[in-house]
One Martini backbone bead per residue (centre of mass of N, CA, C, O) as a GRO file, in nm:
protein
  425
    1UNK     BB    1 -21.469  13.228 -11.515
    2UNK     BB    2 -21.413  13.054 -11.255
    3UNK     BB    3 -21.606  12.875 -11.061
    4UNK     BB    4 -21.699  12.828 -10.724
    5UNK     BB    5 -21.707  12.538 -10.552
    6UNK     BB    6 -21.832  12.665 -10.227
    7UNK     BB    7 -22.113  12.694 -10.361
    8UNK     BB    8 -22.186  12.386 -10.403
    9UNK     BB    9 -22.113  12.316 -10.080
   10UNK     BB   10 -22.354  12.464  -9.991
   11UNK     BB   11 -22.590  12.314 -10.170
   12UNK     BB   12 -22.525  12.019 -10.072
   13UNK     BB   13 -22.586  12.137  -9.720
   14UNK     BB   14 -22.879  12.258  -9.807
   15UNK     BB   15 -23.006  11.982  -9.826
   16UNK     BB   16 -22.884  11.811  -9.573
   17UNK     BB   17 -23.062  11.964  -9.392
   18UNK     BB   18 -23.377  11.957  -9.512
   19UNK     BB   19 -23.382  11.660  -9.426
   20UNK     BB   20 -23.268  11.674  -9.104
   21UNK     BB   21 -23.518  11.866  -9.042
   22UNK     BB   22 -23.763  11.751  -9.222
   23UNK     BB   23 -23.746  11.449  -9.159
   24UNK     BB   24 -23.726  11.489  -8.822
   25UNK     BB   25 -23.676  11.703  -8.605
   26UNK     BB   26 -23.981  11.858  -8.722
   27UNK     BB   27 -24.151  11.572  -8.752
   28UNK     BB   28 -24.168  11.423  -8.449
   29UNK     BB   29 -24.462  11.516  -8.419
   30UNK     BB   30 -24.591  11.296  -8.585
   31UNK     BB   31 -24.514  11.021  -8.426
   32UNK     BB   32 -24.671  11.038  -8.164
   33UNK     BB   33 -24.963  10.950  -8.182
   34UNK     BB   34 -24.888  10.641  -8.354
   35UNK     BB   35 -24.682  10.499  -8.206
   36UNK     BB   36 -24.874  10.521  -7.887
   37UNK     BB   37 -25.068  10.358  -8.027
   38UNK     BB   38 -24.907  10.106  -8.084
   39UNK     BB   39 -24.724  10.072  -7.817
   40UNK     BB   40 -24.898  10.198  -7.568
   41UNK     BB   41 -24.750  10.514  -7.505
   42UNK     BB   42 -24.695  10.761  -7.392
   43UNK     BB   43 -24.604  11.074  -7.466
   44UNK     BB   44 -24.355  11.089  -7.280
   45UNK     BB   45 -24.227  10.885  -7.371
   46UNK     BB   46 -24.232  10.968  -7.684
   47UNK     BB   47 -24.047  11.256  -7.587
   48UNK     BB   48 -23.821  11.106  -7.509
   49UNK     BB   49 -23.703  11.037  -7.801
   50UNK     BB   50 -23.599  11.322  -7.854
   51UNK     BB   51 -23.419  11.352  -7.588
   52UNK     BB   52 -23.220  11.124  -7.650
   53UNK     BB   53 -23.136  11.258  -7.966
   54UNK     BB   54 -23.016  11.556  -7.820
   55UNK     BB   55 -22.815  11.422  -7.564
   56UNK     BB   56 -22.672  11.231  -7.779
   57UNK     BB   57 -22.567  11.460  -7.951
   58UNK     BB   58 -22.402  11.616  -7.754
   59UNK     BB   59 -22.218  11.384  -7.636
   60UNK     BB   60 -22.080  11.354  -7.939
   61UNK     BB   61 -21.968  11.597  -8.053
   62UNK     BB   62 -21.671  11.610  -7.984
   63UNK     BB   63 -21.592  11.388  -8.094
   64UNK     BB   64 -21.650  11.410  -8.384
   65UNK     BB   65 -21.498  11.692  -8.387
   66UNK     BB   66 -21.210  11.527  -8.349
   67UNK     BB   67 -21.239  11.339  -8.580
   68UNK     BB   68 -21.259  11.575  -8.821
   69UNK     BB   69 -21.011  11.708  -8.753
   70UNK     BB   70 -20.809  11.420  -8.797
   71UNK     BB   71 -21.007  11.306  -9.041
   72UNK     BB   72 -21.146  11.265  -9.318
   73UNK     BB   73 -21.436  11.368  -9.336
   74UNK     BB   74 -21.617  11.205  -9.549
   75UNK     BB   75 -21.551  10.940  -9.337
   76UNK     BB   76 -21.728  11.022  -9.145
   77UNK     BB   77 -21.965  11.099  -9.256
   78UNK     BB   78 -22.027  10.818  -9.421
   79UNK     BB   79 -22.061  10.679  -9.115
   80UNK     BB   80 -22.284  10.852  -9.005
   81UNK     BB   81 -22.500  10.772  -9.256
   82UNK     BB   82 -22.498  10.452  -9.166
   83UNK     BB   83 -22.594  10.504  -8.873
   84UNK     BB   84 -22.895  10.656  -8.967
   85UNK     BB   85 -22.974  10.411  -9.169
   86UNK     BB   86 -22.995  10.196  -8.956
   87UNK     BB   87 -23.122  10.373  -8.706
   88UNK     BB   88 -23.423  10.401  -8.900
   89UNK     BB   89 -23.483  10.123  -8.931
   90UNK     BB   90 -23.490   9.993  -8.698
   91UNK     BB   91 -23.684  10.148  -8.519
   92UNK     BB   92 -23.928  10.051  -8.761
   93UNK     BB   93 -23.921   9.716  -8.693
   94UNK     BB   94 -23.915   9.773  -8.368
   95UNK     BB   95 -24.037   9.599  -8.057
   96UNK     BB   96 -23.819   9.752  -7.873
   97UNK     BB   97 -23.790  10.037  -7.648
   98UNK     BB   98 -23.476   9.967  -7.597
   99UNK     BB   99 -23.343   9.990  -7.880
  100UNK     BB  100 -23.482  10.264  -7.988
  101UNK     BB  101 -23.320  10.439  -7.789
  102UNK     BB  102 -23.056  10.357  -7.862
  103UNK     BB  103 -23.124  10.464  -8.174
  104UNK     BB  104 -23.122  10.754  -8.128
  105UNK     BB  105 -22.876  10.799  -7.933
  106UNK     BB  106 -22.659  10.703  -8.127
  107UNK     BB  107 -22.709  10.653  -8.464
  108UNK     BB  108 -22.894  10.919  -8.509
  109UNK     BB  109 -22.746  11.146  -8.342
  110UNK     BB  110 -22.476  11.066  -8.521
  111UNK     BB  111 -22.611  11.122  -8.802
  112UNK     BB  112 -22.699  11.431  -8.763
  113UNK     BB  113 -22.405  11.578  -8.663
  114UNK     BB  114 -22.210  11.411  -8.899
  115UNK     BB  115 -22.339  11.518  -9.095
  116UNK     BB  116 -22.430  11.824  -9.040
  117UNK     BB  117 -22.309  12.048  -8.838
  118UNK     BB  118 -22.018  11.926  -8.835
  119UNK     BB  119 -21.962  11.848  -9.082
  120UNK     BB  120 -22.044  12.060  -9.291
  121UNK     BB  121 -21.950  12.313  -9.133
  122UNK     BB  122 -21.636  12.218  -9.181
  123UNK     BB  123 -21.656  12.200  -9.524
  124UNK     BB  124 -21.742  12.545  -9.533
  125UNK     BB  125 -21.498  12.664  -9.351
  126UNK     BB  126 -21.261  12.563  -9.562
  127UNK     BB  127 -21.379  12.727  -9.812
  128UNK     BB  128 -21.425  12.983  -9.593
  129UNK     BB  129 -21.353  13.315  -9.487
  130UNK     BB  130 -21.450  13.573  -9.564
  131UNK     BB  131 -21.767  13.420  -9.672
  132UNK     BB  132 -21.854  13.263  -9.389
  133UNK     BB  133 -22.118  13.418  -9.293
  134UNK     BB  134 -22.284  13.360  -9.572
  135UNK     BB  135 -22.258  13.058  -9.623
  136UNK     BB  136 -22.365  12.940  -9.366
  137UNK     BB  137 -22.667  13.059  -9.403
  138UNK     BB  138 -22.740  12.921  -9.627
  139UNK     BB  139 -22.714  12.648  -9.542
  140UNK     BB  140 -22.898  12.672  -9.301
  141UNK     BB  141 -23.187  12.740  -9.486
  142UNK     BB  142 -23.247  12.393  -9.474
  143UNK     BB  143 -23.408  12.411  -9.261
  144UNK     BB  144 -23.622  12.584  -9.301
  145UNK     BB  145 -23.720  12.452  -9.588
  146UNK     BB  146 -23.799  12.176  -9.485
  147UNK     BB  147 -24.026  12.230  -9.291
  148UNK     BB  148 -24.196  12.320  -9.544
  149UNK     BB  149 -24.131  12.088  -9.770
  150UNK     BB  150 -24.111  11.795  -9.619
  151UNK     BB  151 -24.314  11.792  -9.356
  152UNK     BB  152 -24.552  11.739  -9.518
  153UNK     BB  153 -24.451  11.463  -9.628
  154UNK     BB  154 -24.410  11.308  -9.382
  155UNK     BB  155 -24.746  11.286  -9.309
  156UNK     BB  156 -24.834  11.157  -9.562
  157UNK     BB  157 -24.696  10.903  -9.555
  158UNK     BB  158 -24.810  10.821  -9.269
  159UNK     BB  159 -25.080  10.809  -9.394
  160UNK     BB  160 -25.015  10.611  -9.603
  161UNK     BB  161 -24.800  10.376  -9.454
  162UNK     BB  162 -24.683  10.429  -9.178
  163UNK     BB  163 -24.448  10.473  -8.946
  164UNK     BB  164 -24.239  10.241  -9.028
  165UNK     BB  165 -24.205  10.260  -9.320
  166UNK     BB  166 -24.125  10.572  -9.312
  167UNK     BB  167 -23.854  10.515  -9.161
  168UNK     BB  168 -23.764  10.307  -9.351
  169UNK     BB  169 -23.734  10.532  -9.579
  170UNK     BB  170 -23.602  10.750  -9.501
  171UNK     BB  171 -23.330  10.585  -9.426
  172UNK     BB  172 -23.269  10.505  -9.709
  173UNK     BB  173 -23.293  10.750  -9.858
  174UNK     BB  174 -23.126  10.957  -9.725
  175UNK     BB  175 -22.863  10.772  -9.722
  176UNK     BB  176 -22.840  10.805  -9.982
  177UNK     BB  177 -22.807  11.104 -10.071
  178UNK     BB  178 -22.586  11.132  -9.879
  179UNK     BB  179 -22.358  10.938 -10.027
  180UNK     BB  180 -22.376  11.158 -10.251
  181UNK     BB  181 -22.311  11.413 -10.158
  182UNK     BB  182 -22.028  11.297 -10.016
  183UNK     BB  183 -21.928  11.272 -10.321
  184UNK     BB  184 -21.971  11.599 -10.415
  185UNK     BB  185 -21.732  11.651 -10.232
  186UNK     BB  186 -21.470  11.862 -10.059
  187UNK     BB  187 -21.271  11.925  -9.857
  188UNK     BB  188 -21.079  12.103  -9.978
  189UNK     BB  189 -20.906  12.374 -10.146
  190UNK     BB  190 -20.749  12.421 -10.419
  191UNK     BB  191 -20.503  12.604 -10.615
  192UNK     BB  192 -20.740  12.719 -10.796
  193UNK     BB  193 -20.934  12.779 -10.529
  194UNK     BB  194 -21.062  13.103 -10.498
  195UNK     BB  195 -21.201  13.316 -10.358
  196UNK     BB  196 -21.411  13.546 -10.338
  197UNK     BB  197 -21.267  13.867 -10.208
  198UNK     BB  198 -21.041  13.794 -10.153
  199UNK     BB  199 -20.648  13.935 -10.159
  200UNK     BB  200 -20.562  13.664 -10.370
  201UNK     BB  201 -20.720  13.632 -10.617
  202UNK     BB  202 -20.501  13.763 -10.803
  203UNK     BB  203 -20.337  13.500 -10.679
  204UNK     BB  204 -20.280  13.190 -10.824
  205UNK     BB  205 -20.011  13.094 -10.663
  206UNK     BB  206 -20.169  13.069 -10.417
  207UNK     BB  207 -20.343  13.012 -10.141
  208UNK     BB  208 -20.603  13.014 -10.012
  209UNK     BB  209 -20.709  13.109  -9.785
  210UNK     BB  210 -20.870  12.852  -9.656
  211UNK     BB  211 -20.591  12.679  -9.662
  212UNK     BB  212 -20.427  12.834  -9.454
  213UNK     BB  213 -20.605  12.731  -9.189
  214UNK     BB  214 -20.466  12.415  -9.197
  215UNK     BB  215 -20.394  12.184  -8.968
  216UNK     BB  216 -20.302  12.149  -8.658
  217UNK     BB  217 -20.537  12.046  -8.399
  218UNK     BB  218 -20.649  12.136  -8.101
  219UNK     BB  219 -20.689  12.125  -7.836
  220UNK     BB  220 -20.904  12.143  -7.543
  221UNK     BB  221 -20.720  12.295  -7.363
  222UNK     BB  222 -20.690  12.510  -7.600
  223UNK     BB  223 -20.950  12.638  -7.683
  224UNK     BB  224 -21.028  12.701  -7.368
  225UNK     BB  225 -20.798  12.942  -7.439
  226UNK     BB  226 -21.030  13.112  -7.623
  227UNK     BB  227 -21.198  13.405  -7.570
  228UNK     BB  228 -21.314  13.390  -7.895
  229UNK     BB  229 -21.474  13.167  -7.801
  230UNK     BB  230 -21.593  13.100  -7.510
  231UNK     BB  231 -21.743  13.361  -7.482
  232UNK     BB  232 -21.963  13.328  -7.710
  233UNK     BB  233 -22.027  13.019  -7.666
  234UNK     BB  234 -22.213  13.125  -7.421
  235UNK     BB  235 -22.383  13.323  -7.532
  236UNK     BB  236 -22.530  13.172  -7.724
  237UNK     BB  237 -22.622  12.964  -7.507
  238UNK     BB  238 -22.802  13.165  -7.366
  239UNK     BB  239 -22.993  13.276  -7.604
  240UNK     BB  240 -23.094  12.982  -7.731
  241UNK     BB  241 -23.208  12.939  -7.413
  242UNK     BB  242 -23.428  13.122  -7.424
  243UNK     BB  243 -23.553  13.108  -7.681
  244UNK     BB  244 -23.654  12.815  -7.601
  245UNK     BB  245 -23.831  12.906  -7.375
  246UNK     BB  246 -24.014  13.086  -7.527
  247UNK     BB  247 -24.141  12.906  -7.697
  248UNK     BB  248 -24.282  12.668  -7.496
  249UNK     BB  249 -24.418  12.960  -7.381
  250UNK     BB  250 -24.631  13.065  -7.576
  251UNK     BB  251 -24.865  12.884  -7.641
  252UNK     BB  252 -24.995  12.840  -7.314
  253UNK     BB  253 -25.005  13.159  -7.297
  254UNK     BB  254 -25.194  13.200  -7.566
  255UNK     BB  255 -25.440  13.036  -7.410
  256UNK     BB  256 -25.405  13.204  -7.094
  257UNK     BB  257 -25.536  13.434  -7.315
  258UNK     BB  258 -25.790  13.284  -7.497
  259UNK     BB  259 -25.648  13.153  -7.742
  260UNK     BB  260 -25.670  12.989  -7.951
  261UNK     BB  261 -25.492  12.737  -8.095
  262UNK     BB  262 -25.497  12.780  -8.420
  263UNK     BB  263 -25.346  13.073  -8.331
  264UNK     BB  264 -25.138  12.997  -8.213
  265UNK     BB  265 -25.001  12.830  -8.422
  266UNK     BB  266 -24.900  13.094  -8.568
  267UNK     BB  267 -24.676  13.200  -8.416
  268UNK     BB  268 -24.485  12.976  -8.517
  269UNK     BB  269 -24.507  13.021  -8.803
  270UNK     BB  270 -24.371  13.313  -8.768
  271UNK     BB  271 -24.102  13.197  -8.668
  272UNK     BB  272 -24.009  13.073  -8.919
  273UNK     BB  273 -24.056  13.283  -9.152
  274UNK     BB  274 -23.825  13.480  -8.968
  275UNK     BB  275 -23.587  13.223  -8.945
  276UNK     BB  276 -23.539  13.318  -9.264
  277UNK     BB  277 -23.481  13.637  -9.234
  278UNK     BB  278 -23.230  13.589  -9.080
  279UNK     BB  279 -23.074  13.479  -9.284
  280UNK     BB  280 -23.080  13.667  -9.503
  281UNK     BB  281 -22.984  13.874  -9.350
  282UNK     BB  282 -22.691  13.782  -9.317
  283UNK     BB  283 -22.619  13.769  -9.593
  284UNK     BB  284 -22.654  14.070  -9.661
  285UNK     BB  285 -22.465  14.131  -9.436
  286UNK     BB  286 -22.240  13.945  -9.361
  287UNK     BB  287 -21.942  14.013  -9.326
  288UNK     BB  288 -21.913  14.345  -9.292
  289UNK     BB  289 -21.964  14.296  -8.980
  290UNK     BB  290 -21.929  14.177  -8.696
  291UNK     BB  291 -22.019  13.933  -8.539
  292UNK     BB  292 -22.056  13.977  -8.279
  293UNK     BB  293 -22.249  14.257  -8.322
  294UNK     BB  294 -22.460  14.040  -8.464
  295UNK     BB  295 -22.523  13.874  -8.170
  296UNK     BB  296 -22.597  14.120  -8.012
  297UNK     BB  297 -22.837  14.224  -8.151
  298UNK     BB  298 -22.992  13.938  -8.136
  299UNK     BB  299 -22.955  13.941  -7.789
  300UNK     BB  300 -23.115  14.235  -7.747
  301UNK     BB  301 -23.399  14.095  -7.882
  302UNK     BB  302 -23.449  13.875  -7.679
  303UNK     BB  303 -23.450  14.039  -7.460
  304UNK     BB  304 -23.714  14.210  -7.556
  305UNK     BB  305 -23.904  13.984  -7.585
  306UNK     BB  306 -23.915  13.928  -7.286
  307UNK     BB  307 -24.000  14.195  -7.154
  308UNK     BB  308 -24.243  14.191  -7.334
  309UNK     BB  309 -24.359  13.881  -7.209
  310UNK     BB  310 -24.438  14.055  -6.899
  311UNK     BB  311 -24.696  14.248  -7.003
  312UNK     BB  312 -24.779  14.136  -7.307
  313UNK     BB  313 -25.067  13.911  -7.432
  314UNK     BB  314 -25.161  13.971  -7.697
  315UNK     BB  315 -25.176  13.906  -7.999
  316UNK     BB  316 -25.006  14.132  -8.168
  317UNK     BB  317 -24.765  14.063  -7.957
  318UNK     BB  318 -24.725  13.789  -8.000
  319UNK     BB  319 -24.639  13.809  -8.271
  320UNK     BB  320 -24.434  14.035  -8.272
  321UNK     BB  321 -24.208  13.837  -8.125
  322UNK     BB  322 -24.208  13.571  -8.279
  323UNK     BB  323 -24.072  13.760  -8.504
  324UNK     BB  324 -23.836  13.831  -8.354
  325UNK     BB  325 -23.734  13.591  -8.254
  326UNK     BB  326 -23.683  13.437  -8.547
  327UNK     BB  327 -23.463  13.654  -8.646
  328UNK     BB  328 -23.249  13.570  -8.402
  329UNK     BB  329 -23.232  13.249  -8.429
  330UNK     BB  330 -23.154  13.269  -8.748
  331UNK     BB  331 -22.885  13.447  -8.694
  332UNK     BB  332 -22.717  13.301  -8.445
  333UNK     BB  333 -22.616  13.006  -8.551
  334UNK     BB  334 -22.456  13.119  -8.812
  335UNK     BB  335 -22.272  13.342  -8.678
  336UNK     BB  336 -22.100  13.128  -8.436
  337UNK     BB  337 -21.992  12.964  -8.643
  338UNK     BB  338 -21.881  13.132  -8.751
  339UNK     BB  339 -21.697  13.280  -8.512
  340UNK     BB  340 -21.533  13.032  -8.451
  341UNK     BB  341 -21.366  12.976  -8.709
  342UNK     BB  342 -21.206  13.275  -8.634
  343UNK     BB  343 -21.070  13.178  -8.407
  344UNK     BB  344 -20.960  12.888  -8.479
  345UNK     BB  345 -20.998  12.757  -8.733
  346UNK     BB  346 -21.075  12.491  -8.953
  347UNK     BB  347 -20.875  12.250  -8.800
  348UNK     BB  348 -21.071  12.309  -8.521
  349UNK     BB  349 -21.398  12.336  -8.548
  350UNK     BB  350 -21.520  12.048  -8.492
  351UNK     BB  351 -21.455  12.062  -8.225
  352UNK     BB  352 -21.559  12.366  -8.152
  353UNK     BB  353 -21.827  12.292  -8.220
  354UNK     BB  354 -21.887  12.006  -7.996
  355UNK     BB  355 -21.882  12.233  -7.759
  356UNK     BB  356 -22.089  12.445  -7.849
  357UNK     BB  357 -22.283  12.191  -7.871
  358UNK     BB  358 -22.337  12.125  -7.563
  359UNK     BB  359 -22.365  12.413  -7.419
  360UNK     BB  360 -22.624  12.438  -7.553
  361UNK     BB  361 -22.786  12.202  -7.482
  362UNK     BB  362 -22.741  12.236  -7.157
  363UNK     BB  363 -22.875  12.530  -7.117
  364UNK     BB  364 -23.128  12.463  -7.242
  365UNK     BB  365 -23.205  12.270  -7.087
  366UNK     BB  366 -23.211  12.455  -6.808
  367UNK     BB  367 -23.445  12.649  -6.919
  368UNK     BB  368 -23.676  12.463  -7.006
  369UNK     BB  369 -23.693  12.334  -6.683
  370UNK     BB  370 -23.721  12.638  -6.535
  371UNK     BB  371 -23.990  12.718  -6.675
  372UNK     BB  372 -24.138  12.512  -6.532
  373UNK     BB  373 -24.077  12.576  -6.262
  374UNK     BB  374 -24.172  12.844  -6.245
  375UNK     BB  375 -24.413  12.824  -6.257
  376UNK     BB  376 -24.528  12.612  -6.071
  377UNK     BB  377 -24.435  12.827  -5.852
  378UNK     BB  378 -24.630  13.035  -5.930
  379UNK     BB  379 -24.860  13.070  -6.182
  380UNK     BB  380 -24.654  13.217  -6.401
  381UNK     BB  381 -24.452  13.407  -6.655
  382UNK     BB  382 -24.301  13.640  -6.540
  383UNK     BB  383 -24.081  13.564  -6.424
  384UNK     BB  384 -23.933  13.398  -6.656
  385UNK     BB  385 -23.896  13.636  -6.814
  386UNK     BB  386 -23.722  13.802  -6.628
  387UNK     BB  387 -23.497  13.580  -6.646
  388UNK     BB  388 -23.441  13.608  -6.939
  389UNK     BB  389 -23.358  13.888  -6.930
  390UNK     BB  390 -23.107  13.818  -6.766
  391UNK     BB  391 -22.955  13.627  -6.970
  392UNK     BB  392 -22.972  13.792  -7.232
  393UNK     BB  393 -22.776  14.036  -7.101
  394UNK     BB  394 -22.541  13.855  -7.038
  395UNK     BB  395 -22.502  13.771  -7.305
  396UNK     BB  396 -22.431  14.046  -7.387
  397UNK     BB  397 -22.215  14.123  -7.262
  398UNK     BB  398 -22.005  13.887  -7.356
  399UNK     BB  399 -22.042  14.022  -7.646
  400UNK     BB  400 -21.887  14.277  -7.597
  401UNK     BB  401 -21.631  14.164  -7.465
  402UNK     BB  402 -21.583  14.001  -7.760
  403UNK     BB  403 -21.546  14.311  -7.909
  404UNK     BB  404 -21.319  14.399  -7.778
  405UNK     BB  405 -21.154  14.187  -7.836
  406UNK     BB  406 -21.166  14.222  -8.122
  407UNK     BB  407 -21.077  14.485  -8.204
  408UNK     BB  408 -20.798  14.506  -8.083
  409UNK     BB  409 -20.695  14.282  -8.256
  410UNK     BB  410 -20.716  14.443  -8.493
  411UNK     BB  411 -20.547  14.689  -8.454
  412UNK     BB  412 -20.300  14.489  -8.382
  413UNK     BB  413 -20.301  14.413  -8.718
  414UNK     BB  414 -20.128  14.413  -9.009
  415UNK     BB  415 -20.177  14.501  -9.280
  416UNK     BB  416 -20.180  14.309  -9.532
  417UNK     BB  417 -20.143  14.580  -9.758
  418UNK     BB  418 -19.871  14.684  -9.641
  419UNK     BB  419 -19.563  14.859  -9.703
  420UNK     BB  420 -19.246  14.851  -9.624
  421UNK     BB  421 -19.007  15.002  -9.446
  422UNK     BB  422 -18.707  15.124  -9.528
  423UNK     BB  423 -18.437  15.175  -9.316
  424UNK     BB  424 -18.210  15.394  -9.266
  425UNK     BB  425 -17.877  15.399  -9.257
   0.00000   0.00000   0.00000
């Protein structure tokens, strides 16, 4: 039997995950201090180049998914790798800090979009409809291998060669791969690509799911009046805008509680650990459940790791939240992804997709200066944890109302293998 092609797409976007996270994202603190040290710069100064590469990225995703719902994927991908390796270069030669950042707000942060998040997951969701939340969740565990596997070879590069080298090295090599997997990759199924576990598998003749699902792309205020698109990626970004304010706010907590630095950062290293278990977990559980549903038992995990980290602080408490951080954070990224994608369907994916990560961007940035804004203001976590408690239940409210209404639309459809009956005479 022929094996299915969205599997090879599948491994191919799991590898450009691991470059892009494991080799940018999640580097980026290797940076900071050989920089700050060559260019004269502060931390915050230095940290702020990351933090332009993010709202950079934001601001750009609507149009970029607009792009790829327009244009043939591979070819906005293939431009976006192009301008990822010239910003990647440029950064490493340059020595005006205002070129730099301008190469990170833009041609990097563009092509870090263009080819990852919306790129792939676009060509992704084109190939999967049956087994999208499974196909997903495998794709982006290329970011946690990254992290674990690439970024240490990052550190060591920047010890070996200096921080320029290693950037125009990354920005030429990953260009380089990426060019290779983007010739590897296909826009969408053809009559022979039937998805395992459709209900046409058995119909040659037939076009797959996922290619029934192509057409004419939605407008943006088409988009926005789709209840099952608009909800959850509100609750999504509300969760993930939680989870990123305790992530930032638990190692100076965990030193506040008298916990040394080392023993802090082991907190993190569980988050990693168990975000990748949450991917593990979304496989398994695959298509089986509701997404909602899905997403709301993990922003419900959100919401307890909140309510524990205003009462307990110690190590093996402050363990187990980020274990269990982890765990949701793990699998909520690419369950909304497969959920919207089934919302709106794959031909408007790359908009849909564009649009709920400006609002997670968005939603981040406030969650994440509001609890630095509550410290400075109280003088401790207790209260940060509380608004965060109410944020991560507000959007669980939201993704019931979102299951609510996937329900109800399931009930009201007609199933594919229902037998018509002839009405007698």
């Amino acid at each position: 039997m022929r094996s299915y092609y969205g599997w090879v797409i599948v491994a191919i976007t799991m590898v450009i995950f691991m470059l892009l996270v494991g080799c940018t994202s999640n580097a980026f603190g290797l940076f900071v201090l050989p920089v700050s040290q060559d260019l004269g710069l502060s931390r915050a100064d230095v940290n702020t180049g990351y933090i332009l590469t993010v709202l950079g990225g934001a601001a750009i995703a609507p149009f970029l998914g607009r792009l790829i719902d327009t244009y043939p994927v591979r070819k906005v991908m293939l431009a976006c790798a192009l301008l990822f390796a010239v910003g990647m270069i440029t950064v490493g030669l340059s020595e005006n800090v205002w070129l730099s950042a301008a190469m990170l707000a833009i041609p990097v942060a563009a092509g870090m979009g263009g080819v990852g998040t919306i790129g792939s997951m676009a060509i992704v969701a084109r190939w999967f409809q049956v087994q999208r939340g499974r196909a997903m969740a495998i794709s982006m565990m290329g970011m946690s291998l990254g992290t674990i596997l690439l970024t240490p070879m990052v550190g060591i590069a920047i010890a070996s060669l200096g921080w320029r080298y290693t950037l125009m090295a990354l920005g030429a090599g990953m260009g380089t791969i990426f060019l290779i997997a983007i010739a590897l990759l296909r826009e969408r199924p053809g009559p022979d690509d039937v998805e395992p576990g459709s209900l046409n598998a058995s119909a040659i003749t037939v076009q797959p799911a996922a290619a029934q699902e192509l057409g004419k792309p939605l407008s943006t205020l088409q988009l926005l009046r789709i209840p099952l698109f608009v909800i959850p990626a509100i609750a999504a970004g509300l969760a993930l805008s939680a989870a990123q304010a305790i992530a930032i706010s638990l190692v100076p907590l965990a030193q506040e509680a008298g916990i040394g630095v080392a023993q802090a950062a082991t907190l993190m290293s569980m988050m990693g650990i168990t975000s990748i278990a949450g991917k593990f977990l979304l496989v398994w559980v695959g298509d089986r459940v509701s997404r909602s549903f899905s997403l709301a038992v993990m922003t419900a995990a959100t919401a307890a790791v909140s309510g524990i980290l205003v009462f307990a602080h110690t190590f093996p408490m402050l363990l187990f939240s980020c274990a269990l951080l982890g765990l949701a954070v793990g699998s909520i990224s690419p369950a909304i992804m497969a959920l919207v994608a089934d919302a709106v369907g794959a031909a408007s994916f790359g908009s849909a997709n564009g649009i709920a990560m400006l609002m997670t961007a968005f939603l981040g940035a406030v969650a994440m200066r509001g609890a630095g804004e509550l410290y400075d203001r109280t003088g401790g976590y207790a209260t940060t944890f509380e608004v965060l408690v109410a944020v991560s239940l507000l959007a669980l409210v939201l993704l019931l109302v979102s299951l609510r209404i996937e329900r109800g639309r399931a009930s009201e459809a007609v199933p594919a293998n229902a037998v018509p009956v002839t009405p007698p005479a």
